[in-house]
C-alpha positions in Angstrom: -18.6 -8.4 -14.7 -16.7 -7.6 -11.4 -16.5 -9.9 -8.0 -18.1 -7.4 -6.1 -21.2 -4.8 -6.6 -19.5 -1.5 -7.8 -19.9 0.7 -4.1 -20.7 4.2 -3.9 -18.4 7.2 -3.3 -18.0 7.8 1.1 -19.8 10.6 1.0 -22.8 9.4 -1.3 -22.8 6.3 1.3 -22.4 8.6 4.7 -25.8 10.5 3.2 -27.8 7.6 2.3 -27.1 6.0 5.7 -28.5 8.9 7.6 -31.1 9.6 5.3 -32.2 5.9 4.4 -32.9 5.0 7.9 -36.1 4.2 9.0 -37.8 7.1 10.0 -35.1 9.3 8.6 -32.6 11.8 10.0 -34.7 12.4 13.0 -34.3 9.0 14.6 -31.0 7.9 13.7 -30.3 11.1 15.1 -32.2 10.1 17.9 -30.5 7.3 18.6 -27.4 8.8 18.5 -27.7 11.3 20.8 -26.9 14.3 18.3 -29.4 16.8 17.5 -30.8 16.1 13.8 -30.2 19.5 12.5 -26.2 18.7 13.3 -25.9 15.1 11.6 -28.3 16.2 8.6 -25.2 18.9 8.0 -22.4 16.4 8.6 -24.4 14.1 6.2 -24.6 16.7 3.7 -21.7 16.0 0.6 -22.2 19.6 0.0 -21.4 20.3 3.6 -17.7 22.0 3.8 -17.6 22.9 7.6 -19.4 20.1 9.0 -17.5 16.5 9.1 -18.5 13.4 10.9 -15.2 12.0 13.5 -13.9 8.4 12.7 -15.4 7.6 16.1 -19.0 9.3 14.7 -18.4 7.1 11.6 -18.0 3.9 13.5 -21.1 5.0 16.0 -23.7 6.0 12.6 -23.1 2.6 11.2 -23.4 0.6 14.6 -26.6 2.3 15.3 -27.9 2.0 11.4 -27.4 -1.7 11.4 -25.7 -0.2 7.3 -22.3 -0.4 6.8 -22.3 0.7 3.3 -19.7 3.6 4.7 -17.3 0.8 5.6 -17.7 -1.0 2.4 -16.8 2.5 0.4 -14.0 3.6 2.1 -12.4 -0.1 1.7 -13.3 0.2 -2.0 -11.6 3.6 -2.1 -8.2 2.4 -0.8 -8.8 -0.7 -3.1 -9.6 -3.3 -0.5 -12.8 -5.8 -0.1 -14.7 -6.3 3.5 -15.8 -9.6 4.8 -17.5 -10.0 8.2 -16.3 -11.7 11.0 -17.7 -14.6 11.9 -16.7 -17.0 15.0 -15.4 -20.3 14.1 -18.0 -23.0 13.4 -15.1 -25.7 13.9 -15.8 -26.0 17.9 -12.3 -28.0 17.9 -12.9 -29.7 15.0 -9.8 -29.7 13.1 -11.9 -31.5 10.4 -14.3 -28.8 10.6 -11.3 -26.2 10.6 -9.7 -27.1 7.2 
């Protein structure tokens, strides 16, 4: 059994992300600022004309709250992601080690 959960392909993740959100294409589209009609075809795997930016990548997952994109593009290129997370040492260099 592997370390990590196996991770879907970028496109199968880019499509559930918009399509997965709560209350669906309309109001992550919403949120976005992009009509829905343009991110459901960006979304789309079958989609050859339509591609999200790097900086629309980065903006779907920030306003989805799901990084699942992230997670399959690292897994492509054969790298894990952690999150960052601030120090809990507060000086500590007990707490540090």
């Amino acid at each position: 059994m592997p370390d990590t959960p196996q991770v879907m392909s970028v496109p199968d993740a880019i499509y559930h992300t918009v399509h997965d959100y709560p209350g669906g294409v309309v109001a992550l589209a919403s949120r976005m600022g992009v009509p829905a009609s343009t991110l459901t075809h960006k979304a789309n795997p079958n989609n050859t004309t339509h591609h999200l930016r790097p900086s629309e990548l980065v903006k779907l997952q920030y306003m989805s709250g799901n990084v699942a994109i992230l997670h399959a593009m690292a897994a492509a290129l054969g790298y894990t992601v952690a999150r960052a997370t601030p120090s809990q040492a507060r000086g500590s260099m007990l707490a540090a080690a």
